[in-house]
C-alpha positions as CSV (number, residue, x, y, z in Angstrom):
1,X,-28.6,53.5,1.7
2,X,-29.3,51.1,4.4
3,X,-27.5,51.3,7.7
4,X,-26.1,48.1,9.3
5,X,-23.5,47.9,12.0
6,X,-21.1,45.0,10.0
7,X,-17.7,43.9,10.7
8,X,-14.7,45.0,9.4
9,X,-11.6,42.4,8.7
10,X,-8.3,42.6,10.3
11,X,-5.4,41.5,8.7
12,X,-4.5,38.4,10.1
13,X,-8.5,37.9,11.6
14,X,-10.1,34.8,10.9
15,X,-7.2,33.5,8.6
16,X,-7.6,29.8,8.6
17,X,-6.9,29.4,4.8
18,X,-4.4,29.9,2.8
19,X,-6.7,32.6,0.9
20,X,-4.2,35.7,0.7
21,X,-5.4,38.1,3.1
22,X,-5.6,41.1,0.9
23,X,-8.3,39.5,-1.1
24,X,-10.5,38.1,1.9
25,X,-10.4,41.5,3.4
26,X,-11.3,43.6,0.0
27,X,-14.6,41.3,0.9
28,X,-15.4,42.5,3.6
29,X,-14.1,46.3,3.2
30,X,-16.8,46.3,0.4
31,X,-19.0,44.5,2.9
32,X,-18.6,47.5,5.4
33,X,-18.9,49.9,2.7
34,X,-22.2,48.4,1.9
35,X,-20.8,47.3,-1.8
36,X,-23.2,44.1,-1.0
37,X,-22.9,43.1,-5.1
38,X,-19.1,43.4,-4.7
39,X,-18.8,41.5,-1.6
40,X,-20.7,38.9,-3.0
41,X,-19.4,38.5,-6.3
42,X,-15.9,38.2,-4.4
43,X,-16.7,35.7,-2.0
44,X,-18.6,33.7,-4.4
45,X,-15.6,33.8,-6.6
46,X,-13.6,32.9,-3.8
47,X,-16.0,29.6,-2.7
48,X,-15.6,28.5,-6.3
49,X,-12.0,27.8,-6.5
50,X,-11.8,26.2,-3.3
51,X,-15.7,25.2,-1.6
52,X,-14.0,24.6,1.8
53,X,-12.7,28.4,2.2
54,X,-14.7,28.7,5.6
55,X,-13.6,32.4,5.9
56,X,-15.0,32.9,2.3
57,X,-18.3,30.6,3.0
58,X,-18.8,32.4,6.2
59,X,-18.6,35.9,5.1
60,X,-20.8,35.2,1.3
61,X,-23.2,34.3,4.4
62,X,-22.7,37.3,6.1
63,X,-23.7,39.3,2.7
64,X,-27.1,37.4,2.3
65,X,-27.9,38.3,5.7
66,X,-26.7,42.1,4.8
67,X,-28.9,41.8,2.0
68,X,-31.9,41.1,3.6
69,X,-31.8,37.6,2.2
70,X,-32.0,34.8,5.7
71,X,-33.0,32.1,3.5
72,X,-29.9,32.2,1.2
73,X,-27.7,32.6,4.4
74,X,-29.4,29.1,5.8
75,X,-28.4,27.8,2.7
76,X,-25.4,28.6,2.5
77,X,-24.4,27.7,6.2
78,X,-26.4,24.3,6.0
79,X,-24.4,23.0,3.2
80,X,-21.2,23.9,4.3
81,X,-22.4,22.2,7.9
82,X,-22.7,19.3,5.9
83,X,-19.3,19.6,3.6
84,X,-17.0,21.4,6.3
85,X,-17.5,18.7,9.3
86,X,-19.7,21.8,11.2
87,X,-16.7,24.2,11.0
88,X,-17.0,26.4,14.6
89,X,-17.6,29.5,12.1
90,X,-20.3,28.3,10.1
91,X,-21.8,26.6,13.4
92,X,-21.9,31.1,14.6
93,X,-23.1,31.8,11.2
94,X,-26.2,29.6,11.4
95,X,-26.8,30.5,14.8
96,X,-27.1,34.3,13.9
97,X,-29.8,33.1,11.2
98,X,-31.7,31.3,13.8
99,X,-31.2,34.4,15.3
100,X,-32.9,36.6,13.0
101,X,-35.6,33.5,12.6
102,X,-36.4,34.2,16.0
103,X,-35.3,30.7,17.6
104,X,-33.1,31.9,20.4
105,X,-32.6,28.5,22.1
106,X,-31.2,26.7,18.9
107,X,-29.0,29.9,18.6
108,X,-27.7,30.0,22.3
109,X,-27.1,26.0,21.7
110,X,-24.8,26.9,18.3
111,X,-23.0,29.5,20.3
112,X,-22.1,27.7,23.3
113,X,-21.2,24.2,21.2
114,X,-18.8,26.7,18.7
115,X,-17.0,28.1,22.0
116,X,-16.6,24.4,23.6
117,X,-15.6,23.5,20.0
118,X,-12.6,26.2,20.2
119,X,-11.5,26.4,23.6
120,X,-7.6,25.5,24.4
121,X,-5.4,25.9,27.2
122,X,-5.3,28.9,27.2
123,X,-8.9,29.7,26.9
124,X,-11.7,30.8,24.3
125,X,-11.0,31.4,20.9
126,X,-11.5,35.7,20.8
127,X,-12.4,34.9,16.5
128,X,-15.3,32.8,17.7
129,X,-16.1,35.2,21.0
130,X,-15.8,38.4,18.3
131,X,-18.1,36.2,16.0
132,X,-20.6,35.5,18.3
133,X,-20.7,38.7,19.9
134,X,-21.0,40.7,16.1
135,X,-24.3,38.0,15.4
136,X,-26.0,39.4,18.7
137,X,-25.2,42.6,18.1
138,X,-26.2,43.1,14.4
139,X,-29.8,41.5,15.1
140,X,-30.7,43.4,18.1
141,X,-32.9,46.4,17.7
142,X,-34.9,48.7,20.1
143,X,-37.7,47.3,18.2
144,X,-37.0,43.5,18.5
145,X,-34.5,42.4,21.1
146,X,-33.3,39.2,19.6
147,X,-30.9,37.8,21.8
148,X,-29.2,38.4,24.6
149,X,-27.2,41.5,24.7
150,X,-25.6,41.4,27.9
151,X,-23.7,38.0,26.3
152,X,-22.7,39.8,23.8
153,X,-20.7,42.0,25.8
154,X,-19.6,39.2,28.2
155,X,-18.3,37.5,24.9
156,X,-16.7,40.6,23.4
157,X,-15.0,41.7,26.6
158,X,-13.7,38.7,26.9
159,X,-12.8,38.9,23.2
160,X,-11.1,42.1,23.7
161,X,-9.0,40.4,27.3
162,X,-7.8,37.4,24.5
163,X,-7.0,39.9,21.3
164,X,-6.3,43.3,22.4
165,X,-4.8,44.2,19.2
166,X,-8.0,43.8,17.1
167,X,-9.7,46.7,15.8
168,X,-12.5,44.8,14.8
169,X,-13.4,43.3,18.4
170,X,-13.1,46.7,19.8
171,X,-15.7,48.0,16.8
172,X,-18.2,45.6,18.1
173,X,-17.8,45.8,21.7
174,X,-18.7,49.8,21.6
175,X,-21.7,48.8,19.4
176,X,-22.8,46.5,22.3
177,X,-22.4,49.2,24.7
178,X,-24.5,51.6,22.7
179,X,-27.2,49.0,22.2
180,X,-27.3,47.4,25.9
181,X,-27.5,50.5,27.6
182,X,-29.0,53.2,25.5
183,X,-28.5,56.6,26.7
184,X,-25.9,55.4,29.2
185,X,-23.4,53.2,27.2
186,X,-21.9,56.2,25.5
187,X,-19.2,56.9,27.4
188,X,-18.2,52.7,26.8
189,X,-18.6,52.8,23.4
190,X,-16.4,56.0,22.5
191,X,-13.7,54.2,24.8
192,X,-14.1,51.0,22.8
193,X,-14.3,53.3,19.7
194,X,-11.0,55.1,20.3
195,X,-9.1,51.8,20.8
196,X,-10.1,50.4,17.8
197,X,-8.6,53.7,16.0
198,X,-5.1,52.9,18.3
199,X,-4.9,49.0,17.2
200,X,-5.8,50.1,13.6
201,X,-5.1,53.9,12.9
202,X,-6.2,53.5,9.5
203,X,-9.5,51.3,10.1
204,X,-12.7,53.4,9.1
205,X,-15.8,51.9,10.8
206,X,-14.5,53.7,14.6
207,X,-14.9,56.9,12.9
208,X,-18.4,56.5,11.4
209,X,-19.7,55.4,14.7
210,X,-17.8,58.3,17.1
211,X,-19.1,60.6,14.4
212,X,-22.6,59.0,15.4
213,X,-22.3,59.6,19.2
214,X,-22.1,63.3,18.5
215,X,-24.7,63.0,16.1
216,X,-26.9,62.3,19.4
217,X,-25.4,64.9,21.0
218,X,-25.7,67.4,18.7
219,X,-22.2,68.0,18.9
220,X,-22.2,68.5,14.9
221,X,-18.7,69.9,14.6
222,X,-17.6,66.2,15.8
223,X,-20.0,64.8,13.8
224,X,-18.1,66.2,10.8
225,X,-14.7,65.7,11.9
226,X,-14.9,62.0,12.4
227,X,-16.8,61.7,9.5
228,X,-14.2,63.5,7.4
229,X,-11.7,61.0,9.4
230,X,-13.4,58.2,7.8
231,X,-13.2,59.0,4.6
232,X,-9.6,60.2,4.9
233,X,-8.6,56.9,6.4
234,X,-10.8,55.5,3.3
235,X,-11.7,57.2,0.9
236,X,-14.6,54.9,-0.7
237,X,-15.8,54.2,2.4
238,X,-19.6,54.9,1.3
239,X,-21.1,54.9,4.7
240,X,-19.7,58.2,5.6
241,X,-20.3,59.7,2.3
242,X,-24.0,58.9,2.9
243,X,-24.5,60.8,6.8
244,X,-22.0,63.6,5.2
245,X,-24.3,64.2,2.0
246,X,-27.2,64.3,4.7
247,X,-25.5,66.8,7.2
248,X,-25.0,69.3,4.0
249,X,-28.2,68.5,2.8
250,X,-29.7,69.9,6.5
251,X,-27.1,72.6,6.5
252,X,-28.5,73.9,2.6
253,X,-25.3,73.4,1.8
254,X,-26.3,71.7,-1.6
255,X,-23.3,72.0,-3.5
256,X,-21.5,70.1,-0.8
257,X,-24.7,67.9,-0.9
258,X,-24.2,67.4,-4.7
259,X,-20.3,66.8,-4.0
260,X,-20.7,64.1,-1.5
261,X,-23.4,62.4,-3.1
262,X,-21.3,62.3,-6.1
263,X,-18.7,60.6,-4.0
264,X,-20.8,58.6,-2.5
265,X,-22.2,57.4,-6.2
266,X,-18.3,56.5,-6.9
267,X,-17.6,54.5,-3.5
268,X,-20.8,52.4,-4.3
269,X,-22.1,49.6,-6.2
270,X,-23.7,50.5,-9.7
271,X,-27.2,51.5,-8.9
272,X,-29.8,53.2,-11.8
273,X,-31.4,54.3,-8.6
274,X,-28.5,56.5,-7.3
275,X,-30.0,59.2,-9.1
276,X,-32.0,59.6,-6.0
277,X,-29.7,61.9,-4.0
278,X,-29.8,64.3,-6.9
279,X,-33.5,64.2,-6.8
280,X,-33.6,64.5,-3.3
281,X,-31.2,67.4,-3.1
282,X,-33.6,69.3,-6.2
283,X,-36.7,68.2,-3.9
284,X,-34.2,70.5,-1.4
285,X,-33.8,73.5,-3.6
286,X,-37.3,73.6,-4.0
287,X,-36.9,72.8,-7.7
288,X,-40.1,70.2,-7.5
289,X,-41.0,69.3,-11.0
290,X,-37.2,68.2,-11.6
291,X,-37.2,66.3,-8.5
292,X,-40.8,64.4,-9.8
293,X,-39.0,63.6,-13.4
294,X,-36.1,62.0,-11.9
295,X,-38.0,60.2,-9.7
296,X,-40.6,58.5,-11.8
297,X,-37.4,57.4,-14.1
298,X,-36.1,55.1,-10.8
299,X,-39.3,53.8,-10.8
300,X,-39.5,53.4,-14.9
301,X,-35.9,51.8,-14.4
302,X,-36.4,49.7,-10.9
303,X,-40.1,48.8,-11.4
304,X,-41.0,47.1,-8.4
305,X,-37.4,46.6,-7.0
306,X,-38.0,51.1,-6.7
307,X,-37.0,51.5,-2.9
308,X,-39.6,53.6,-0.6
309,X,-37.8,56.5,-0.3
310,X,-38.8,57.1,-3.7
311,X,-41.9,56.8,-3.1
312,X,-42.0,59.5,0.2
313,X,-39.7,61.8,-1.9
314,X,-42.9,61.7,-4.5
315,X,-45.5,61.8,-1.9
316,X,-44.0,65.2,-0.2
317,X,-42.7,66.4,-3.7
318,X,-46.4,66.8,-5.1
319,X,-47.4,67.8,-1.5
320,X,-45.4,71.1,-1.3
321,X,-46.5,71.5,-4.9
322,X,-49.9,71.7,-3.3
323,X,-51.3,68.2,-5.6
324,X,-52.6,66.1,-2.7
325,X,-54.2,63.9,-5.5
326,X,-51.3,63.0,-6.9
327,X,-49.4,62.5,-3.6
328,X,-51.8,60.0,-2.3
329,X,-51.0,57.0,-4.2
330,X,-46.7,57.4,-3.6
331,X,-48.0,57.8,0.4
332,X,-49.7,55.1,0.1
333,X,-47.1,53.4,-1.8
334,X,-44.4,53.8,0.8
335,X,-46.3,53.0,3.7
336,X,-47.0,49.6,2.1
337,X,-43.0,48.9,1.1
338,X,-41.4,50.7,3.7
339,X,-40.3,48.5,6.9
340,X,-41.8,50.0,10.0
341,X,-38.2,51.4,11.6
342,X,-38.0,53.1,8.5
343,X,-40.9,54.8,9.0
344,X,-40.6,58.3,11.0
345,X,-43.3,61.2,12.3
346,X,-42.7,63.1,9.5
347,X,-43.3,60.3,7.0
348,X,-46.8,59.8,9.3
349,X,-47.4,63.6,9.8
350,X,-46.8,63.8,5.4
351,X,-49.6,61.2,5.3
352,X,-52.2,63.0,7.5
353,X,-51.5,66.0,5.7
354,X,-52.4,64.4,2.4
355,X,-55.4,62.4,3.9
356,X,-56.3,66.0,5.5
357,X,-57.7,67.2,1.9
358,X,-59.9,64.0,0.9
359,X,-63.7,64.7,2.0
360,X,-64.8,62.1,4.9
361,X,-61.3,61.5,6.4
362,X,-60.9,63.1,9.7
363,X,-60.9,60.4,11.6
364,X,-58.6,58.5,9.6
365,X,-56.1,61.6,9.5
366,X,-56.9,61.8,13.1
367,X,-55.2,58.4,14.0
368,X,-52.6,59.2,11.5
369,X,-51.3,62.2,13.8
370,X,-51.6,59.4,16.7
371,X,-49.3,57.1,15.0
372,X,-46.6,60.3,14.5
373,X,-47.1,61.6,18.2
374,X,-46.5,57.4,19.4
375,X,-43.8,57.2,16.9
376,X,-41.7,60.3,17.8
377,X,-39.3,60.0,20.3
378,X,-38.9,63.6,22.0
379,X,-41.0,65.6,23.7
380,X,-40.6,68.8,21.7
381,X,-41.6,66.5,18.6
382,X,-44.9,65.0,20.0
383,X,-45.9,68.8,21.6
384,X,-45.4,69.8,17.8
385,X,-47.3,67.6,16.3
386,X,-50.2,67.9,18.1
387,X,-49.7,71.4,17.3
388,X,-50.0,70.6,14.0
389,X,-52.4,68.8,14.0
390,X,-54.8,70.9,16.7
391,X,-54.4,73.9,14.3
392,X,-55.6,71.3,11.4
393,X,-59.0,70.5,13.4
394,X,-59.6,74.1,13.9
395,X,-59.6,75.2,10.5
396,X,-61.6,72.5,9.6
397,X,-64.1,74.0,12.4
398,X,-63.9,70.1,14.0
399,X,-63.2,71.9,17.4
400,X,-63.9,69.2,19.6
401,X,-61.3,67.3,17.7
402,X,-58.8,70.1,18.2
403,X,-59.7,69.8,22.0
404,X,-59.0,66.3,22.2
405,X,-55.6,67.2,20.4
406,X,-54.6,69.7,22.8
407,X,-55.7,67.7,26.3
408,X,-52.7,65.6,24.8
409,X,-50.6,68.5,25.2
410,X,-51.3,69.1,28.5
411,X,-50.7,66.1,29.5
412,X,-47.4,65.7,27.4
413,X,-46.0,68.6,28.1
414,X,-44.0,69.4,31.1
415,X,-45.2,72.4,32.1
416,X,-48.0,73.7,30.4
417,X,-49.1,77.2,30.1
418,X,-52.2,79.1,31.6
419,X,-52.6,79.6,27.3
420,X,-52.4,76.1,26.5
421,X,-55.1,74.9,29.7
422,X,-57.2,78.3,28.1
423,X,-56.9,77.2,24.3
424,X,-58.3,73.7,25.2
425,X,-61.2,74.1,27.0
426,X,-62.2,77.2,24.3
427,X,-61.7,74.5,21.8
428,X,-64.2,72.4,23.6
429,X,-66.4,75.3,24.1
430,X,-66.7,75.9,20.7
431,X,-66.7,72.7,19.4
432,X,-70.0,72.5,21.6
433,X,-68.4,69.9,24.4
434,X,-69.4,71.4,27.0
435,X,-69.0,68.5,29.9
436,X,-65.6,68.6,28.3
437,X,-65.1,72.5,28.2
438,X,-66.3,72.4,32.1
439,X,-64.1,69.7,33.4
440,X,-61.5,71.9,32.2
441,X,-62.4,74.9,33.4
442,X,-62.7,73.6,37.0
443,X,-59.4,72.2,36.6
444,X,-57.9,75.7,35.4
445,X,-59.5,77.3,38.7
446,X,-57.5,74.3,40.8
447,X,-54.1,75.4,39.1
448,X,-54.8,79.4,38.9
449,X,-57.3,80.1,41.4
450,X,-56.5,84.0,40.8
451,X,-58.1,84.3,37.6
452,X,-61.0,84.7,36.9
453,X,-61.2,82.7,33.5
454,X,-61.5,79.4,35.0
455,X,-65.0,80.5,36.8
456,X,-66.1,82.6,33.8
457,X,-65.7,79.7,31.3
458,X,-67.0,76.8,33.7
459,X,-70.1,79.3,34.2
460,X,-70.2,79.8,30.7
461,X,-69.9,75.7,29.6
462,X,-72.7,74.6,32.6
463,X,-75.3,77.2,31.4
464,X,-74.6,75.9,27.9
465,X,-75.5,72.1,29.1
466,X,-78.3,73.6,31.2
467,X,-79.9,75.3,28.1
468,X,-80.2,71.6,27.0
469,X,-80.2,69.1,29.7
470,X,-81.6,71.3,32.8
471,X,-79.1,70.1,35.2
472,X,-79.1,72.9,37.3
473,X,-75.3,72.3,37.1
474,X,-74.9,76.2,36.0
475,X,-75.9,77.2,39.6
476,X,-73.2,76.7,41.7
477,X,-70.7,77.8,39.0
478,X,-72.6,81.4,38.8
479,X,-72.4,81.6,42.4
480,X,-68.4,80.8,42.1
481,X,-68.5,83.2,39.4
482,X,-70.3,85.9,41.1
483,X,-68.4,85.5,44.2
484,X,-64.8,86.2,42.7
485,X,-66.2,89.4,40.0
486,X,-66.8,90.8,43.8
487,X,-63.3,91.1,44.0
488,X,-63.3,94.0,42.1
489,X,-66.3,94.9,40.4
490,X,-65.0,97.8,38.0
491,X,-62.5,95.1,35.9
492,X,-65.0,92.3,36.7
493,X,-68.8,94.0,36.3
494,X,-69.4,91.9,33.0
495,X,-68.8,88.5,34.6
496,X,-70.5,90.1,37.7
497,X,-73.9,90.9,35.6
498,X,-73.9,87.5,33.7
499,X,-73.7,85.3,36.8
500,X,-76.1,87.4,38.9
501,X,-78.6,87.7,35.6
502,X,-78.4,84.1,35.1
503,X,-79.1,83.7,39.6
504,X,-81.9,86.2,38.8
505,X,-83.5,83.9,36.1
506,X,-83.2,80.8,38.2
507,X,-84.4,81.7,41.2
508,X,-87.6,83.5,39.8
509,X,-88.6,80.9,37.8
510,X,-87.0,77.5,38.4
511,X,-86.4,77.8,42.2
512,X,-89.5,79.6,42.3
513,X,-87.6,81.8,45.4
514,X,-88.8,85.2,44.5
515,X,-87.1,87.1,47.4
516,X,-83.7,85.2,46.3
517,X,-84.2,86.7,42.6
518,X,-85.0,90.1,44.0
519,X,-81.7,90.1,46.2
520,X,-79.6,89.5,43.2
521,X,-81.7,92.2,40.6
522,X,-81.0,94.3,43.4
523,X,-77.4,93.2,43.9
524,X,-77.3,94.3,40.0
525,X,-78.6,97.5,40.3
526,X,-75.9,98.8,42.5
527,X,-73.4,98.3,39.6
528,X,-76.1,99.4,36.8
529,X,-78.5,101.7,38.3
530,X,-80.0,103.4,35.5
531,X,-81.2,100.2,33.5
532,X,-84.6,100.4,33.4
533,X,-85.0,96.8,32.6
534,X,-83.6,95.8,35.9
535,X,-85.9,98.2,37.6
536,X,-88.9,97.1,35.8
537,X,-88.0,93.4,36.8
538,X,-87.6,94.9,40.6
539,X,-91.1,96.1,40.7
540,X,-92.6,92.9,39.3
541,X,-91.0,90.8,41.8
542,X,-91.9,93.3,44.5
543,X,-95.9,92.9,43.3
544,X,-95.0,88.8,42.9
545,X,-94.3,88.7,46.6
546,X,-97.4,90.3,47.4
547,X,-100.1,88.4,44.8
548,X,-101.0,85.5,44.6
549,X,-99.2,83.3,42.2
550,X,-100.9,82.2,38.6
551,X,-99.3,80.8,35.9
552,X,-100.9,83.9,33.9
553,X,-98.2,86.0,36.2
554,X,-95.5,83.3,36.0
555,X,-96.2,83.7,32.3
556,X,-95.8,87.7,31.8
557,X,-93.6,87.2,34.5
558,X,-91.0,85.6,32.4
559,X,-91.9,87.3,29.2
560,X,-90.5,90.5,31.2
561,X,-87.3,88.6,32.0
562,X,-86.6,87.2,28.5
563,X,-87.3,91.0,27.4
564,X,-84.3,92.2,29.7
565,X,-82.0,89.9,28.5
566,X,-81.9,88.0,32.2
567,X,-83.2,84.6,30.7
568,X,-80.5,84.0,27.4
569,X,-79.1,81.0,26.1
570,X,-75.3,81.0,26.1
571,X,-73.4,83.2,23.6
572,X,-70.9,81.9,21.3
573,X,-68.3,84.5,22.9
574,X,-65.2,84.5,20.3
């Protein structure tokens, strides 16, 4: 069911028929309630027996635009410009549709001319003000700012100053706090909130939206209570139905899930694709193949009118059946008729997942996790998904993929741990990035200079880049190396060995510095004195320095050294 922040109408609000105000306000109750087929067919009824009901024209308009329908709305509003003498409410109404259409200036120009239109003695017309103020406030997203916000709450409050007894302007005047100042306008809109429940006790859109506040706060025993409010104040008030079938839903409640979506069934339009919420709450239990049936009958039913979620429901329905075949074409499906706010991590994480098991895709499931780490909004989301999505790349053995993954995570976490710094530049390691694996390392000995990991796995990366590019880059890191395992040779005499073995090698036969080898086989010997390798490689640099030097010698010389393990490439150490 689609959410939209719509008006509700006050007895006695925008009255300037002589319509009875019972039946203009079941309009727009079903309006609110999202009964779009019911609101329309009443105010359609209503423009037929009198075509210069302004309220009626007006809110028929209202429904197009609920409905997703603009072009119907401009029709509508143009041809009663024409018939009504540019009535100040229509003049709103079409201004809203430029709105939507993106023209802001022609909209600001409607606005401003509908005000001047209204204004009296006594100042602006708060129906006009409330009008205006609902047009901004309905079309602006966090996604497209259409509009100007902060004149929607300069109208509304003002509004509000001219009719403080109207439920309806107080409705819209917390939605415009909530919307200008997100995070911040809270404490606005439940004040605005609460007096719309004082002017009208019994008026259920306040509720809905209070219940939302401490949906944000995670205050869910509020959430509940002012969503029960609203549908004790009305009890087909749909809306609520919907986030209180949802809230039992996540609480595996799912007989309260089946109960409110049975309600919610009864306080809506007639829908063959209402089936959906018991589908969904089956897709819950786990009970997967019932889920699929009912499913494919919206889509047998709706054809191409079948709404996405049907289509995601599908998708992760034959995923956690473990049929990524059959999942692809519904994730496809949805990502193709779903409009992009609708679209959430999960729904992107679902499609990477399903990507994940067709041969050749890693880079397209790569940019897939992307899209779900730019698309979530929280921090503990994003560090989960790329998680998820490291852990992928491992199993798949694409390691410098998992690297990449988690370098995100150190970056987007707040305080990452020595693991997570360790866990990347492995990842590298092994994934045979070694200038990557390196870079890391040095920057783990910056941020824990205390252990010795950072100098055993930059030691480790350079010899690994050496073995290939002779950069000599491995030098300096062995002597880093060597320098801390002196700290305490017992706990550190492996790393101590490797770096002096590899200092060994170099200097004897790259460096060509044979007193500088023998100072380090010697240096070796103190922790290992009974290896007769090391001993044997003693004596032949001892005779080196005294001969003359041949590449017959250099030649045996090095065979030696290979033979005791001093001259090695890299080890894939696990």
């Amino acid at each position: 069911m689609k959410k939209l922040s719509m008006t509700f109408f006050v007895a006695g609000l925008l009255m300037v028929t002589a319509v009875p105000a019972q039946t203009i306000q079941d309009g727009v109750s079903d309006l609110y309630a999202e009964r779009y087929k019911s609101a329309k067919a009443t105010f359609e009824k209503l423009v037929a027996a009198n075509p210069n009901n302004i309220d009626a024209t007006y809110w028929l308009g209202q429904v197009h635009i609920a409905m997703n329908d603009v072009a119907g709305a401009r029709d509508i509003y143009s041809k009663a410009l024409m018939a009504s003498a540019n009535a100040p409410l229509i003049i709103v109404g079409m201004g809203q549709v430029e709105l939507i259409e993106n023209k802001l200036s022609e909209s600001r120009q409607r606005f401003e001319a509908a005000i001047t239109m209204t204004r009296g003695k006594k100042g602006d017309d708060p129906v006009i003000l409330n009008a205006i103020g609902r047009a901004i406030v309905n079309t602006y997203t966090d996604k497209e700012k259409k509009g100007d916000i902060n004149y929607a709450l300069e109208k509304l409050e003002a509004a509000s100053l001219r009719d403080p007894n109207s439920a309806d302007i107080y409705l819209n005047l917390g939605n415009a706090y909530r919307k200008a100042k997100p995070g911040e306008g809270g404490g606005k809109a439940f004040e605005n909130y609460k007096k719309a429940n004082s002017a009208n006790p019994n008026f259920a859109p306040p509720y809905l939206r209070l219940a939302q506040l401490f949906n944000t706060q995670r205050n869910w025993d509020l959430y509940e209570q002012y969503l029960n409010d609203a549908v004790t104040k009305d009890p087909k008030f749909a809306p609520a139905y919907y986030e209180l079938y949802y809230y039992k839903l996540g609480k595996l409640d799912f007989a309260g899930a089946k109960d409110m979506a049975s309600k919610l069934i009864a306080s809506s339009d007639p829908d063959p694709q209402a089936e959906h919420f018991t589908a969904q709450t089956l897709w819950a239990e786990k009970k997967y193949d019932d889920a699929i049936a009912i499913s494919k009958g919206i889509i047998t039913k709706a054809g191409d009118q079948t709404k996405p979620r049907t289509y995601i429901l599908l998708a992760d329905a034959y995923l956690s059946k473990g049929d990524t075949l059959a999942a692809k074409p519904f994730i496809d499906l949805y990502f193709t008729k779903a409009k992009p706010e609708d679209i959430t991590p999960i729904h992107h994480q679902i499609r990477a997942i399903i990507y994940s098991a067709i041969p050749g895709q890693e880079e397209v499931v790569y940019n897939f996790f992307l899209e779900a780490v730019k698309a979530d909004t929280t921090i503990d989301g994003k560090v989960d998904l790329l998680k998820k999505a490291a852990a992928l790349y491992k199993g798949k053995g694409m390691r410098e993929r998992e690297g990449d993954l988690l370098a995100m995570l150190l970056e987007i976490k707040p305080k990452p741990t020595i693991n997570d710094m360790f866990d990347t530049g492995r990842a590298y390691y092994f994934g045979q990035a070694y200038g990557k694996s390196r870079d890391l390392f040095l920057k783990f000995q910056e941020k824990y200079p205390a252990e010795i990991f950072g100098y055993e796995w930059a030691f480790n990366s350079a010899r690994a880049v050496d073995t290939t590019k002779k950069d000599s880059i491995a030098v300096p890191d062995a002597l880093k190396l060597f320098e801390f395992a002196q700290k305490d040779t017992t706990k550190f005499k492996k790393q101590y060995l490797s770096a002096a073995g590899f200092l060994v090698s170099y200097y004897a036969n790259d460096a060509k510095d044979g007193a500088k080898a023998l100072e380090y086989v010697n240096k070796m010997l103190l922790l290992d004195p009974t290896n007769e390798s090391l001993k044997s490689i003693k004596l032949q640099l001892e005779k080196s320095a005294k001969q003359p030097r041949t590449g017959s010698f250099n030649r045996q010389k090095n065979r030696v050294y290979e033979t005791a393990g001093i001259i090695a490439k890299p080890k894939n150490i696990m």
